[in-house]
N, C-alpha and C positions, 0 to 999 in steps of 0.2 A: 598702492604707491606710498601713503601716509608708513605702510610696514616697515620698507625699504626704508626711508628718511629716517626713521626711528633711530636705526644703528648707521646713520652718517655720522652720528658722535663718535670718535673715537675711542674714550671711556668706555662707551657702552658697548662696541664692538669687541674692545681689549676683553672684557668682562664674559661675552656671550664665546666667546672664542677659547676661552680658556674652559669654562663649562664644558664643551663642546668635544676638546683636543685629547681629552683620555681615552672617550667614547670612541670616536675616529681613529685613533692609534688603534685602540684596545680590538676595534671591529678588523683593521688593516692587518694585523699581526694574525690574529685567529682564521680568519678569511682566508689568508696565504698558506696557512698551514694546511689547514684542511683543503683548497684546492687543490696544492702542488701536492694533498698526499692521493687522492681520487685522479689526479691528470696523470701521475706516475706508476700510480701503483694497484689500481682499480679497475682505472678504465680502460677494455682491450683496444689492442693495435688495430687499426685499419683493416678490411681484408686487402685493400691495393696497397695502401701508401705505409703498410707496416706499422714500426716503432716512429717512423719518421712525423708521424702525425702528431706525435706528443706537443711536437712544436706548434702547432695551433691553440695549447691552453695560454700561450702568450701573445701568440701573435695576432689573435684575432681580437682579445681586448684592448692589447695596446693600441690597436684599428682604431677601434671605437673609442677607444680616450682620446686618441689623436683629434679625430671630429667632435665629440663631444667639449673637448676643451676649448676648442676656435669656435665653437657657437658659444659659450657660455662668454670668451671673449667680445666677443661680435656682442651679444648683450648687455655687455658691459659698456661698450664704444658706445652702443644706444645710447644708454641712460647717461653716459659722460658728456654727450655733443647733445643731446635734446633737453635733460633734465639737469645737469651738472651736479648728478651724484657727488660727494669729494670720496668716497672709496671704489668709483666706477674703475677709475684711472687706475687707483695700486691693484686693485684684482686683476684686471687685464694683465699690468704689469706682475704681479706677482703668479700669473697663470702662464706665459709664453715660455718660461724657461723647459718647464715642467713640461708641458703640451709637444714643444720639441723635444724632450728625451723620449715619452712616448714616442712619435712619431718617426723618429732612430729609431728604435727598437723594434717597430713595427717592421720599418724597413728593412733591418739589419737579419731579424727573424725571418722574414719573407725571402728573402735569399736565401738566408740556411733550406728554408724550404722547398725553395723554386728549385736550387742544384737537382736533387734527387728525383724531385717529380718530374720538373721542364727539360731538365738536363742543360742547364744556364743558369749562373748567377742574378742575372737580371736579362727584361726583356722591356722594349719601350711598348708595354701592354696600356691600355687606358688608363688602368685601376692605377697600376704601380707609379704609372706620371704624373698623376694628378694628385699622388700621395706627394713623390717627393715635390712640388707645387708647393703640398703644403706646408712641410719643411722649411723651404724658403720665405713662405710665407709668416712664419714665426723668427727667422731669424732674421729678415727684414724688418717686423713690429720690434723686436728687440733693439737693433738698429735703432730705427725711428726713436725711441724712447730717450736713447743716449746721446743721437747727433745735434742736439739745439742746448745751447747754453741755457735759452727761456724753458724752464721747465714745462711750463704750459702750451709753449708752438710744437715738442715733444710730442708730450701726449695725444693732443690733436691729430698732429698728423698719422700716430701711431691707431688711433681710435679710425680714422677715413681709411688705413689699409686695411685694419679690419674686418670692418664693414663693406671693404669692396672687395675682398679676398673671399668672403664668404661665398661668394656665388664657387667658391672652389669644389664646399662643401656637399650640398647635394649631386654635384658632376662625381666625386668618388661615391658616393651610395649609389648611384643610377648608370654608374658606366659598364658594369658587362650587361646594363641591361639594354642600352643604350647603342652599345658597338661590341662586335664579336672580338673578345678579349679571350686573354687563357685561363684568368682566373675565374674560377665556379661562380654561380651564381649565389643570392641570399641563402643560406640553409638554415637561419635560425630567427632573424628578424622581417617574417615574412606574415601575409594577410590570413593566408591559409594555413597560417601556425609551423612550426620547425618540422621540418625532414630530416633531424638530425636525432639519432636513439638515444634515448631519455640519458643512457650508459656515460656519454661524452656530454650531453647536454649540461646535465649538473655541474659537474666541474670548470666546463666553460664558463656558466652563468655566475657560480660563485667564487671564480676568477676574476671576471667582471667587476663584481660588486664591490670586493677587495682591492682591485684599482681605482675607482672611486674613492672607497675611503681612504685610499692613500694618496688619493691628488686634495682631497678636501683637508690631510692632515698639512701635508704640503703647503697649502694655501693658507690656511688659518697661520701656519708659523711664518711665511714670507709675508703677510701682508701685517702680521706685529710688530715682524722685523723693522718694515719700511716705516710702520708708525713708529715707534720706539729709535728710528734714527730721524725722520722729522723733528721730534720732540728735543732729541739732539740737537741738533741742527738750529733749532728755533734759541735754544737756552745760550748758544753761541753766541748767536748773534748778538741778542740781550746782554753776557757778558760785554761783548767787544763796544756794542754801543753805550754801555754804562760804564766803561772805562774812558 
């Protein structure tokens, strides 16, 4: 906990963030390249679903950034309502934009996919509802953050959807295990290790990781931004009240 507090300073967060923001580009950009060139041009087609599979080197990480981004929120709303973190609040907020484009794209891609496989654009399957659930669920916190004048009844209540939204989170990991859905089961984040050939696996995984660091680049520069217009913000006021 003492860790965290450390970089509640703003300065020192400006400082660790900027160190930090070449390495994260630099891993985001090389990451991408080298996936998209293994997910395009390495790894064979499906023997069923063909060329059509390729659509998986996206669509299953933007999955997993979609949930992975709304827990990292959810523990941010922690630390903001229990601890009163002062960068709980701008990570959240500077995580929800982001978290919903994944979470489009997920969806957006899963159609491209379901057409050929399902033969439907969409279907109201567990998986797929409880995704777009969480869609709404982000454009709802985004919401919350804007509808209060008091910056701080904002965030609050932006931090309580949250944390109550979260139960959304483990229902999409455990739904086709849950209820007979169309969508497959785990094939790669499983106990008994992946059922997926090493061939697609790589490129998935270092797909993954490449969206990661490009939500971490993402976030280091919204949550500068949001300091660096505080800071703004703050010199105003001082202006206007010293006039």
């Amino acid at each position: 906990m003492s860790v965290l507090h450390r970089f509640a300073n703003p300065n020192r967060f400006m400082r660790l963030a900027t160190a930090i923001l070449p390495w994260s580009a630099g891993l985001t950009i090389s990451g991408l390249a080298i996936g998209l060139y293994l997910a395009l041009f390495v790894s064979p087609p499906d023997y069923q679903q063909g060329e059509s599979v390729r659509i998986m080197y996206v669509h299953v990480p933007s999955a997993w950034m979609a949930m992975f981004i709304y827990t990292g929120m959810a523990v941010a709303s922690l630390f903001s309502i229990i601890w009163r973190h002062p960068l709980a609040d701008l990570a959240a907020k500077a995580s929800a934009p982001i978290g919903a484009a994944f979470t489009f794209l997920a969806l957006a891609t899963g159609a491209l996919w379901g057409k050929p496989m399902w033969g439907a654009w969409w279907v109201w399957d567990a998986r797929l509802t409880s995704v777009l659930i969480l869609f709404f669920l982000y454009l709802g916190h985004m919401a919350l953050m804007n509808a209060f004048e008091d910056r701080e009844r904002g965030n609050r209540a932006a931090a309580i959807l949250a944390l109550v939204g979260f139960v959304n989170v483990p229902i999409i990991k455990f739904s086709v295990d849950w209820w007979n859905t169309l969508h497959q089961p785990a094939s790669v984040m499983r106990l008994d290790g992946p059922t997926i050939d090493p061939s697609m696996l790589w490129p998935l995984l270092i797909m993954g990781a490449a969206f990661k660091f490009f939500y971490l680049t993402l976030l280091l520069l919204r949550i500068k931004s949001e300091l660096l217009e505080a800071r703004i913000r703050k010199h105003r006021r001082l202006m206007v009240d010293a006039a």
